[in-house]
N, C-alpha and C positions, 0 to 999 in steps of 0.2 A: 162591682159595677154599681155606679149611682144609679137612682131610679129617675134622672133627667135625662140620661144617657141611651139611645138606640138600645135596644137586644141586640141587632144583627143590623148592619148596614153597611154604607160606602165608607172608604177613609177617612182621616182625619182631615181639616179643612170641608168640607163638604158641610150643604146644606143640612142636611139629618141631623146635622151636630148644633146647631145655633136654632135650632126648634125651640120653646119653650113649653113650658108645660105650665098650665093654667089650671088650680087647686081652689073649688071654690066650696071647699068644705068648711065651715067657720070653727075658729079657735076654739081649743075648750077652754070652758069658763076658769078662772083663778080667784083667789084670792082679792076681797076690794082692796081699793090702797086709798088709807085717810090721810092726808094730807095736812099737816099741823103747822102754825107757822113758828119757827123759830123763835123763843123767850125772849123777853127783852133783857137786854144788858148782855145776849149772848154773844153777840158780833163786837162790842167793846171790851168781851173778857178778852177774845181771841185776839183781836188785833193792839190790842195793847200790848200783850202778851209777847207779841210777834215783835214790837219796837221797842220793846224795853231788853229783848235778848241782842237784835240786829243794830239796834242803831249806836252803841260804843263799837262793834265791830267798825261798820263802816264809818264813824267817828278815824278811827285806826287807819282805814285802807285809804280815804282823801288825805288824809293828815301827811299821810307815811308819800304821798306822791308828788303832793305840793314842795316836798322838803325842807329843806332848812336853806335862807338864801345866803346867809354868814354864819361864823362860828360864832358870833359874840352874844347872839342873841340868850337871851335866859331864856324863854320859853321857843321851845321849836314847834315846830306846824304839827308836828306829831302830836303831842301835847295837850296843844288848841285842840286838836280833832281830837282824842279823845276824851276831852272835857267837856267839849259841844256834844258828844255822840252818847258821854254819861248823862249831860244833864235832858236831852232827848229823850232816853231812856227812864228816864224819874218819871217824865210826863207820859211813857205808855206805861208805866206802873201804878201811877194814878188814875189813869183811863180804866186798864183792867180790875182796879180795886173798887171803883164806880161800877163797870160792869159787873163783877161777880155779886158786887152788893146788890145791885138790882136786880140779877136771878136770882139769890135767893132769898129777896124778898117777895119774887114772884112764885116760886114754886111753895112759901108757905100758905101764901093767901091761896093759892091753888091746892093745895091741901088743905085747909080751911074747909074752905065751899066742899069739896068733895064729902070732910065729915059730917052724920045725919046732925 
């Protein structure tokens, strides 16, 4: 039995049941929580990261939909899309090469200062 629950009372649906119980004993205390803000360069590690894996995929899945409108063409929409969705892909490998460079030129100078 919960301890929000009657000991003994009327049925289910009935008033006794939909009582609340009001607890105004305060939390115990925990642990503080410091708060830091995210490095720099570390949302451009990640999300580069992120469009240099996805965007030849999706380069593939537009390409592959548009289709091909004749057979004579050299290059089909497949193709095109994943040429567009590789060279996409360079520029968030670029992106996250910039970010990771900039965290770890931030967590040296933050190791710096730390030593006496």
């Amino acid at each position: 039995m919960k301890d929000t629950e009657p000991a003994h009372g009327p049925g289910p649906g009935s008033a006794a049941d939909t009582d609340l119980v009001y607890d105004d004993t305060p939390a115990p205390p925990g642990r503080r929580v410091r708060l830091e803000p995210t490095p720099p360069g570390f949302w451009r590690l990640l999300l580069g990261s992120v469009l240099a894996l996805l965007a030849p995929f999706f380069g593939i899945l537009i390409g592959s939909t548009l289709g091909a409108p004749d057979s004579d063409s050299r290059m089909d929409p497949l193709y095109w899309g994943f040429f567009i969705g590789g060279l996409i892909g360079v520029l968030g490998l670029v992106a996250a090469s910039l970010g990771g460079r900039a965290l770890i030129r931030h967590s040296r100078a933050r190791n710096r200062e730390d030593e006496p």
